[in-house]
matplotlib code that plots the C-alpha trace (Angstrom):
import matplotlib.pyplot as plt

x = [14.1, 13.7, 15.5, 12.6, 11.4, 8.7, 8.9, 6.9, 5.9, 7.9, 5.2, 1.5, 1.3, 4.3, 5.2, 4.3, 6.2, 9.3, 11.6, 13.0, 9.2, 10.0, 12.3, 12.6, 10.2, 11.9, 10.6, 11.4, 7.9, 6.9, 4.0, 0.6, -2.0, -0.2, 2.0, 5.3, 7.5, 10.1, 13.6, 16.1, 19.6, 21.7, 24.1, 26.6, 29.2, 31.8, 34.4, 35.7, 38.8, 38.0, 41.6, 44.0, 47.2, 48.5, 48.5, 45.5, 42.2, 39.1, 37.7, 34.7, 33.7, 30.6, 29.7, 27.1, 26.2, 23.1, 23.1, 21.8, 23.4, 22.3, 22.2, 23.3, 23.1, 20.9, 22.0, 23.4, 26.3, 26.8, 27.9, 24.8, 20.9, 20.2, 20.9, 21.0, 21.5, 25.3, 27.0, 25.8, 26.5, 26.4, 24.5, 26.2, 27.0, 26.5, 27.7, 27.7, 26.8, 30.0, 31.8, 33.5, 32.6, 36.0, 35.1, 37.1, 37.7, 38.6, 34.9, 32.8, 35.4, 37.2, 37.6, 38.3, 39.9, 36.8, 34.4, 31.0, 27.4, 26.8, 31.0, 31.9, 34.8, 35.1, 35.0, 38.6, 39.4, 35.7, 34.1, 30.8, 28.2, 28.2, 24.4, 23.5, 20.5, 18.1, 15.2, 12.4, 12.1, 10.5, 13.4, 11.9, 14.1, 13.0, 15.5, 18.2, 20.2, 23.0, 23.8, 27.4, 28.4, 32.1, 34.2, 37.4, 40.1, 44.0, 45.8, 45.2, 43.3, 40.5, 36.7, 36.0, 33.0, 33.5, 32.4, 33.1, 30.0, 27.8, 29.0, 29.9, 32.4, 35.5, 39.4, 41.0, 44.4, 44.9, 43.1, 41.7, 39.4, 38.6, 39.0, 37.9, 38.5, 41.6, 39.5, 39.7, 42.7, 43.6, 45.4, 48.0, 46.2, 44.0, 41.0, 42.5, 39.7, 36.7, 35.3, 31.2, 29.3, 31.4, 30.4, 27.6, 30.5, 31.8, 34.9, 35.7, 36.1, 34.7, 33.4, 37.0, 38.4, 41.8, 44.2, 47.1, 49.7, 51.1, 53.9, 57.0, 56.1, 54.5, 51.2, 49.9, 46.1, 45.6, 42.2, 41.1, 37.7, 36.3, 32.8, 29.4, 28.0, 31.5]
y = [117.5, 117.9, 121.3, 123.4, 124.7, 122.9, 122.5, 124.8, 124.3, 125.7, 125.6, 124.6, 123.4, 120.9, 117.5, 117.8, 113.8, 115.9, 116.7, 119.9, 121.2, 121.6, 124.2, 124.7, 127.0, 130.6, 130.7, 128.0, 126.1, 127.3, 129.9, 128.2, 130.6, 133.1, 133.4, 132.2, 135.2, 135.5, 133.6, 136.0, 136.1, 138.5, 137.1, 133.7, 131.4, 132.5, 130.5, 128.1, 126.6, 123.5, 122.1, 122.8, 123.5, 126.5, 129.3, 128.9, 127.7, 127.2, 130.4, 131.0, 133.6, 135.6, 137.9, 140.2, 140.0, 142.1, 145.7, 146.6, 146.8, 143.8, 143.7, 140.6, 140.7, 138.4, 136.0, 132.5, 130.5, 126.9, 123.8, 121.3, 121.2, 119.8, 123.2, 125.9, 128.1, 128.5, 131.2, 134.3, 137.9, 140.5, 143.8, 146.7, 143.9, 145.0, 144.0, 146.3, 145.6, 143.4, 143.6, 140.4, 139.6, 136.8, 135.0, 132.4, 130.2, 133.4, 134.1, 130.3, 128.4, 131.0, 128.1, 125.4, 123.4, 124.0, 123.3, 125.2, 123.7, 126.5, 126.9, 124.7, 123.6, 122.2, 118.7, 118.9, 115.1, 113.9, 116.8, 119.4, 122.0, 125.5, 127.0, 130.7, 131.4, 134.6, 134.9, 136.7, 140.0, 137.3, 135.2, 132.1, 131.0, 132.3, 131.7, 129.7, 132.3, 129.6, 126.3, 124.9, 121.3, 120.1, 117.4, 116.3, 119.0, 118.9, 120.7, 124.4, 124.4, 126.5, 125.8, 128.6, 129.3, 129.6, 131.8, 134.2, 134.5, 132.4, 129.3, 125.7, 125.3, 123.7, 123.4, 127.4, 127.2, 129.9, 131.1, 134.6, 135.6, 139.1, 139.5, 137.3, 133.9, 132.7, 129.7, 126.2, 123.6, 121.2, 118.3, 117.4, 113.7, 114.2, 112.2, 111.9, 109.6, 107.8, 104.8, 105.3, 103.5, 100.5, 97.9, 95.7, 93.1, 92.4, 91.0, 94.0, 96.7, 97.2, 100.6, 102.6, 105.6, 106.1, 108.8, 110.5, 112.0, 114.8, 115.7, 114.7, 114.1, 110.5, 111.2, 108.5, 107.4, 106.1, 106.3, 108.5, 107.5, 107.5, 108.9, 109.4, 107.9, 105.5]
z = [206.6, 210.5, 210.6, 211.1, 207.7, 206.1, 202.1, 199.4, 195.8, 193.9, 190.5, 191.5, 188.2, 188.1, 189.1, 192.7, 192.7, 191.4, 194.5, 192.4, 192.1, 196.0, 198.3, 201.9, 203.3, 204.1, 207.5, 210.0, 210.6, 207.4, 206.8, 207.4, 206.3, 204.9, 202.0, 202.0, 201.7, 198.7, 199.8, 200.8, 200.4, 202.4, 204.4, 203.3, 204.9, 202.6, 203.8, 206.4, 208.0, 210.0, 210.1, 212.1, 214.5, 216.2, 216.1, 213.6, 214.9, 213.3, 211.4, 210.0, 207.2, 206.5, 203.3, 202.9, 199.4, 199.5, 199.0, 202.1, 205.7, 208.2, 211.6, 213.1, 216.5, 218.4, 215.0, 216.1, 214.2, 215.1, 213.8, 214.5, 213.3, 216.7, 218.6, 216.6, 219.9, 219.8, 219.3, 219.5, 218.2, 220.3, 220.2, 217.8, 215.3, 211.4, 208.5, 205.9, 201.7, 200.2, 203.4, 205.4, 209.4, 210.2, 213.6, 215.0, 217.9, 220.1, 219.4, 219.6, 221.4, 224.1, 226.5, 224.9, 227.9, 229.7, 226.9, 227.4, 226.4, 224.0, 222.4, 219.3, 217.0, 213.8, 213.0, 209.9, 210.2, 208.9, 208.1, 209.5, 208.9, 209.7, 210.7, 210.3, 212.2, 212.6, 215.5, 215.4, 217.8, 220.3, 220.2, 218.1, 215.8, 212.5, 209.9, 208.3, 206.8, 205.6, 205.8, 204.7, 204.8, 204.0, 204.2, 206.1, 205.1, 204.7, 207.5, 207.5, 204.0, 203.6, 201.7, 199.8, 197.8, 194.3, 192.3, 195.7, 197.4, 194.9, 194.4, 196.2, 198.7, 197.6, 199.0, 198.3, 196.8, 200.3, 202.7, 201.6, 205.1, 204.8, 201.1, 197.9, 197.7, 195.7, 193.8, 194.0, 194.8, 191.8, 192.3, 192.8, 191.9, 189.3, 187.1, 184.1, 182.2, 182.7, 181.2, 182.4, 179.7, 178.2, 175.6, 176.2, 175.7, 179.5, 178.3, 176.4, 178.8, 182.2, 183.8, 185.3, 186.2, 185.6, 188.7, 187.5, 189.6, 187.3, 190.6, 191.1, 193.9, 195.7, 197.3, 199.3, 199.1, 202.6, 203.5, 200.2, 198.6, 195.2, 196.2, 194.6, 191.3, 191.7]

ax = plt.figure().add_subplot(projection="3d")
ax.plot(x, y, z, "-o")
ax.set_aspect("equal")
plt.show()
C-alpha cells in the first residue's frame, strides 16, 4: 500500500472482502487496460547482514533463481519505499541462472563519512527493508523485483532465507554470501511450552508461555520482546 503497485484479483469469483483473494500488481502503477502480466520471479534478496563492526560492513545478497541470465544494470537496490532511486548497478552487470551477486557498503555506502543523498546503510539495532527495483527502458520505475524486511540483528549475524532462495528470512547459524545458506539460528533461549487456550475457569490456569535456557550459559533479556499473537 503506497509503494507503487496497485492490487489484483487473484479469483474473480472469490471473496473479493478476503485480503488473500488479492496480490500486488506486477507492474508498479498496475496495468490499466491491459492484462496484468503473470508475476515473475527471477531475481531474490537472498541474504543480508545489517549488523555490524569492522572490518565487516553491511552486505547484501542476491540469487538468481530463474533459469535464465538477467541483466541488472540500470536495476536499483535501496533500503526505503520512499526513494527507491539508490543504488545503482552499473552497465555490463549479469547475473547468471543460480549464481550469487555479494554487494556491500564498498558498493552503496563508499563514503560513508561524507554521506551522499543517493548511498545507504543498514538500520541492525531496530531493523530495515532492502528494495530491489527494475525501470523500464524509459527510466520509470517498473518493478519491485524484491522486497525484504528484518528485524534488529545480533552483531555480525546474518538473515538468510530458508529454504535457500525460497523461503523467509531468519538469523543464519553463519554467514554463507556467495554460496547456500547454512539455515536458521536456534536458541540459545528457547519456547519450550505454551498455554494458548486455558480453562474457562480463570482461577485455574491463565494463558503463558514458558522460556527455557538449555545453555550453560546466562543470557540476559534486556530489551527482548515477546511479539505477535502474545
Amino acid at each position: 500500500d503506497g509503494n507503487g503497485p496497485s492490487l489484483i484479483v487473484r479469483d474473480l469469483d472469490g471473496d473479493y472482502g478476503s485480503a488473500t483473494n488479492w496480490q500486488d500488481s506486477v507492474w508498479i502503477g498496475g496495468s490499466p487496460g491491459v492484462p496484468e502480466p503473470p508475476p515473475l520471479r527471477d531475481i531474490v534478496v537472498n541474504e543480508v547482514l545489517s549488523h555490524t563492526d569492522p572490518p565487516l560492513s553491511d552486505t547484501v545478497e542476491l540469487l538468481n533463481v530463474s533459469t535464465s541470465t538477467v541483466d541488472l544494470a540500470g536495476w536499483f537496490l535501496g533500503d526505503a519505499a520512499s526513494d527507491f532511486r539508490k543504488y545503482r548497478f552499473p552497465a555490463g552487470t549479469t547475473l547468471a541462472p543460480g549464481a550469487y551477486l555479494v554487494l556491500d557498503e564498498a558498493d552503496f555506502n563508499p563514503t560513508p563519512a561524507a554521506p551522499q543523498p543517493h548511498h545507504f546503510s543498514l538500520n541492525g539495532a531496530h531493523g530495515d527493508d532492502v528494495w530491489l527495483v527494475e525501470p523500464a527502458p524509459d527510466g520509470r520505475l517498473h518493478r519491485i523485483v524484491d522486497h525484504v524486511p528484518f528485524g534488529a540483528a545480533a552483531n555480525g549475524e546474518s538473515f538468510g532465507r530458508w529454504l535457500n532462495g525460497d523461503g523467509a528470512l531468519y538469523p543464519q547459524t553463519n554467514r554463507t554470501f556467495g554460496s547456500t545458506n547454512s539455515g536458521p539460528r536456534v536458541g540459545p533461549v528457547v519456547i519450550t511450552e505454551i498455554m494458548y487456550h486455558p480453562a474457562s475457569d480463570p482461577s485455574d490456569v491463565l494463558e503463558f508461555v514458558e522460556i527455557h535456557n538449555p545453555t550453560l550459559t546466562v543470557e540476559s533479556l534486556d530489551r527482548w520482546v515477546l511479539s505477535n499473537a502474545v
